[in-house]
C-alpha positions as CSV (number, residue, x, y, z in Angstrom):
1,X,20.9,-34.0,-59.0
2,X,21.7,-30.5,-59.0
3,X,18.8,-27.6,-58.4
4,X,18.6,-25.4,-60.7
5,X,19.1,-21.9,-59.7
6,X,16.3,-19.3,-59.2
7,X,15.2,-17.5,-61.8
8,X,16.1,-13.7,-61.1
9,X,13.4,-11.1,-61.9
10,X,14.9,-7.8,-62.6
11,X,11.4,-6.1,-63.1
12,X,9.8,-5.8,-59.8
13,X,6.6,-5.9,-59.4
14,X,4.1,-3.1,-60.5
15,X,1.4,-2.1,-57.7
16,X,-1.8,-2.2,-58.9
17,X,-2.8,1.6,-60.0
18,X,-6.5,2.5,-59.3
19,X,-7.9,4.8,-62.4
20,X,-10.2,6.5,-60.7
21,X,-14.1,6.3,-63.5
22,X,-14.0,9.3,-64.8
23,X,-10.7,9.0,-66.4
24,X,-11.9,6.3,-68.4
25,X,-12.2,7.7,-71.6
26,X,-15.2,6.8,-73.6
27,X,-14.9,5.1,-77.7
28,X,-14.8,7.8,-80.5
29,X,-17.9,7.0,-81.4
30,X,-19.0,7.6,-77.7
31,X,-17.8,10.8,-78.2
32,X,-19.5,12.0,-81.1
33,X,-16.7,10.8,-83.6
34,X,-18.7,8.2,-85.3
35,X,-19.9,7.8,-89.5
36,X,-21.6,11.1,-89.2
37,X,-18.1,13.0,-87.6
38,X,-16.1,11.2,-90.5
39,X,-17.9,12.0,-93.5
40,X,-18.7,16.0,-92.4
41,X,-14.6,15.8,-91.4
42,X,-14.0,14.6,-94.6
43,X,-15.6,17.6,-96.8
44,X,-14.9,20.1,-94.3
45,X,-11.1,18.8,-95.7
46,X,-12.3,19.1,-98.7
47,X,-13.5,22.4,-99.1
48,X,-10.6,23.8,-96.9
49,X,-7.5,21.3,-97.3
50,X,-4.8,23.4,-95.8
51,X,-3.8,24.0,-91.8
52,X,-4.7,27.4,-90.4
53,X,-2.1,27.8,-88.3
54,X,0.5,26.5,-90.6
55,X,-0.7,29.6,-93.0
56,X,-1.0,32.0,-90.5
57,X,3.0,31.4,-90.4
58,X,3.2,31.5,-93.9
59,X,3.7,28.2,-94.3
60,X,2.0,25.4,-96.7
61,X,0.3,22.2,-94.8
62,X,-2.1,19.7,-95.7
63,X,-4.5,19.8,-93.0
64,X,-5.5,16.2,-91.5
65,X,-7.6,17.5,-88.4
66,X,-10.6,19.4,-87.9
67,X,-10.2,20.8,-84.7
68,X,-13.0,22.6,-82.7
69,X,-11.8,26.2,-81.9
70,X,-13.5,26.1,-79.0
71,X,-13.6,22.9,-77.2
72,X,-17.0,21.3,-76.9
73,X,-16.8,19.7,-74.1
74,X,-19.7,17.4,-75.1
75,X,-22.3,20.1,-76.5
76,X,-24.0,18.9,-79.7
77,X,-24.4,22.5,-80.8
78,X,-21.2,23.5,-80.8
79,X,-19.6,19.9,-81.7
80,X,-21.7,20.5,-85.1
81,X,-21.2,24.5,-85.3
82,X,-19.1,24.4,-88.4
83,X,-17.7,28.1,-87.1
84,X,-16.3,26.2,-84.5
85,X,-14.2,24.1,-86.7
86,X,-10.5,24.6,-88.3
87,X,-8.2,22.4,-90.4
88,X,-5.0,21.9,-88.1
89,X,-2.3,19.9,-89.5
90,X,-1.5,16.8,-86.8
91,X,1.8,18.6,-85.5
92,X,-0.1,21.8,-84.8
93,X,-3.6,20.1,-83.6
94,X,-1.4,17.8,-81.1
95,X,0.2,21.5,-79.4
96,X,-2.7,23.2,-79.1
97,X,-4.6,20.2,-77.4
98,X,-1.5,19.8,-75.3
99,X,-1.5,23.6,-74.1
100,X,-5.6,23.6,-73.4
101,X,-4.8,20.0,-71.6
102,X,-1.9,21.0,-69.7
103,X,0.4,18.4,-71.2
104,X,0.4,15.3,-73.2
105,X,-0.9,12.8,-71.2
106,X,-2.4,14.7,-68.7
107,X,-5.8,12.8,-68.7
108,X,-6.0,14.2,-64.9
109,X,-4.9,18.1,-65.6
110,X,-8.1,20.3,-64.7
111,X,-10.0,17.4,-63.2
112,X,-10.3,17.3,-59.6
113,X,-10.8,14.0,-57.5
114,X,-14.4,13.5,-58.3
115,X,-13.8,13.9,-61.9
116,X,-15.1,17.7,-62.7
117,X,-13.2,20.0,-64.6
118,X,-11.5,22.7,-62.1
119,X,-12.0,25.9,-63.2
């Protein structure tokens, strides 16, 4: 009886990539983002329903984000500092996180080896 012929793999195989701890990124709710983040969110939309930046072109967007002008970087007072805050549409939220990240995707851009932001 006739063997049957191998099996050909076109994917090779993957090395394993090491993620180095500090790039794990915590839950939302880890973050701050939990029922207390989603209800303020929600009248913070409320009370000011359009994007800022959208308006500031002269153009009309529901807002779906409340983006902190200044990122927090994990300080309760100004993660809470309602100044702080701005209704972004997704489009523009998603650009101005990419251009204070460095990218999309950039998890690593501004953190060194041990997992600090550069400076």
């Amino acid at each position: 009886m006739p063997k049957r012929a191998p099996k050909h793999n076109s994917m090779p195989r993957q090395a394993a990539v090491h993620i180095p701890p500090a790039a794990v990124r915590q839950t939302t709710a880890e973050r701050g983002y939990g029922s207390r983040w989603q209800r303020a969110r929600a009248t913070f939309l409320k009370r000011d329903p359009l994007c800022t930046e959208c308006r500031r072109r002269g153009h009309v967007t529901v807002a779906t984000v409340v983006d902190h002008i200044t990122p927090h970087k994990g300080s309760q007072a100004l993660f809470w500092d309602t100044d702080n805050w701005q209704p972004l549409c997704k489009p523009c939220h998603d650009r101005k996180t990419a251009t204070e990240d460095g990218g999309f995707g950039n998890w690593h851009a501004g953190v060194n080896e041990n997992g600090s932001r550069c400076k």
